[in-house]
N, C-alpha and C positions, 0 to 999 in steps of 0.2 A: 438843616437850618434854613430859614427863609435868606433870601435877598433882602425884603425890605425888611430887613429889622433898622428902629433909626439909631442914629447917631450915639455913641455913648456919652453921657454928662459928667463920668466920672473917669477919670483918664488912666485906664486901670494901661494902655502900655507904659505908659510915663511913670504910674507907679514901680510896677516889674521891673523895667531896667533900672531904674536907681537903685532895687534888692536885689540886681544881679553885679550890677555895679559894685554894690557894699558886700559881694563874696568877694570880688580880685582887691578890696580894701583889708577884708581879713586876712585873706591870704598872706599877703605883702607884711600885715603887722606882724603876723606869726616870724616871717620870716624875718621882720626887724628886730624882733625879741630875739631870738632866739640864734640872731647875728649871721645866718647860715641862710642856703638851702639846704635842706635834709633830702638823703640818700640821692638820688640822681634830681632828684624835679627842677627845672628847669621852665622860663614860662616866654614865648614870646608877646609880648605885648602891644599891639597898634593902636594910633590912636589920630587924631585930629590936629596937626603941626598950628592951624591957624585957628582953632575954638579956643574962646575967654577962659584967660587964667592958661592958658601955655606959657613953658617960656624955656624954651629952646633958642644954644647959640645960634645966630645969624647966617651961619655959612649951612646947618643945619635945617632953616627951614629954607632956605633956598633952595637948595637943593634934593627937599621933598616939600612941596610946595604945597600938599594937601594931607597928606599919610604917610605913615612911617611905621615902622615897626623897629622896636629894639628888643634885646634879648636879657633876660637876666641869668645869668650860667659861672663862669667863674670867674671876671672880669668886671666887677660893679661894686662899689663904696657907699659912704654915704645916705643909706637907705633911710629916707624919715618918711612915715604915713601920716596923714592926720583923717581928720572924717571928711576931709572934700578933695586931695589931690596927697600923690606922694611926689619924691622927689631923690633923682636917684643922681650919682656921677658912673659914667661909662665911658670908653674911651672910644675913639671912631678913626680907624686909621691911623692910628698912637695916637690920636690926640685927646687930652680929659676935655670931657665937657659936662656940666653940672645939668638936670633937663626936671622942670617943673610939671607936672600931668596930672590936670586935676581927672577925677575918675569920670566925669561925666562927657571926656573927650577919647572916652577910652573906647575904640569899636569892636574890637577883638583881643581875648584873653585865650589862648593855649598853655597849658602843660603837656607836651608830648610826650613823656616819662611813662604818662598812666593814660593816655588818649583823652583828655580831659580836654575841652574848649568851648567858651561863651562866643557870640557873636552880640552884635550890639547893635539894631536897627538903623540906618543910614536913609534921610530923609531923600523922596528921592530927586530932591532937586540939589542932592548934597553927594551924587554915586563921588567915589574916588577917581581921581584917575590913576592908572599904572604909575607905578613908581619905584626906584633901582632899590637894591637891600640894604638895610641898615647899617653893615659892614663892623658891627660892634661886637668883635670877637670871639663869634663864635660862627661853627659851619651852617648853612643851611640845612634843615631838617622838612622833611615832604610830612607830612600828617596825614593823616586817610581821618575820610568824617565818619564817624562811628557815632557808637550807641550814648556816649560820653559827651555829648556834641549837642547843643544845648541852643536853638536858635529861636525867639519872640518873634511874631509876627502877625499882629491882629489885624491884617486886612484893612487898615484905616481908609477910609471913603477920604476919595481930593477932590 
């Protein structure tokens, strides 16, 4: 493909991620319906502590101050989806806390069950910085990027 191809008019990334977005939106209702996770699946989910429409306790975004990841495995209540954000209760060092995430703060979705994981475009005057674990009761799991691994990236001209 050329270099100068120009600029695209229609924002086919912006499109994409919002219908990869509306998979871990499915995902989640399946799993509100159906009051569970089924068979082992399990999913980590990170996302953007300080984008509109978060709302995470205080001591919570303090102390991930741009990103955060939490788990949902066998420790998590609560569960309500709608079409722009879900909202879960997990507890963080025993302590409950209720954490609103709308989906479009959401920058990475794993299920390591089946190797399965979205990645979500990070502008890049928006990289993360490093930040401790979520500590929300479950162990850490290492992933390997496979075939199942699923990451958008059109080159966007800055």
């Amino acid at each position: 493909m050329s270099e100068d191809l120009p600029d695209s008019l229609i924002p086919y990334d912006e499109i994409v991620q919002e219908a990869l977005r509306a998979v871990v939106g499915r995902v989640l209702g399946e799993v509100q319906q159906t009051g569970g996770l089924p068979g082992v699946h399990h999913f980590y989910i990170t996302f953007k502590t300080h984008a509109a429409g978060v709302d995470i306790p205080k001591h919570l975004s303090e102390r991930f101050p741009d990103e955060m990841t939490i788990v949902l495995q066998n420790k998590f209540w609560d569960l309500k989806v709608s079409d722009r954000h879900f909202e879960v209760s997990l507890t963080f060092n025993q302590v409950a806390a209720h954490l609103v995430i709308p989906f479009s703060a959401i920058t990475a979705f794993v299920d390591p069950a089946v190797n399965f994981a979205l990645q979500f475009q990070v502008q890049a005057d928006e990289e993360p910085e490093p930040h401790d674990a979520a500590e929300n009761d479950a162990p850490p799991v290492m992933t390997e990027d496979g075939s199942n691994v699923v990451t958008v990236d059109f080159g966007k001209k800055k």
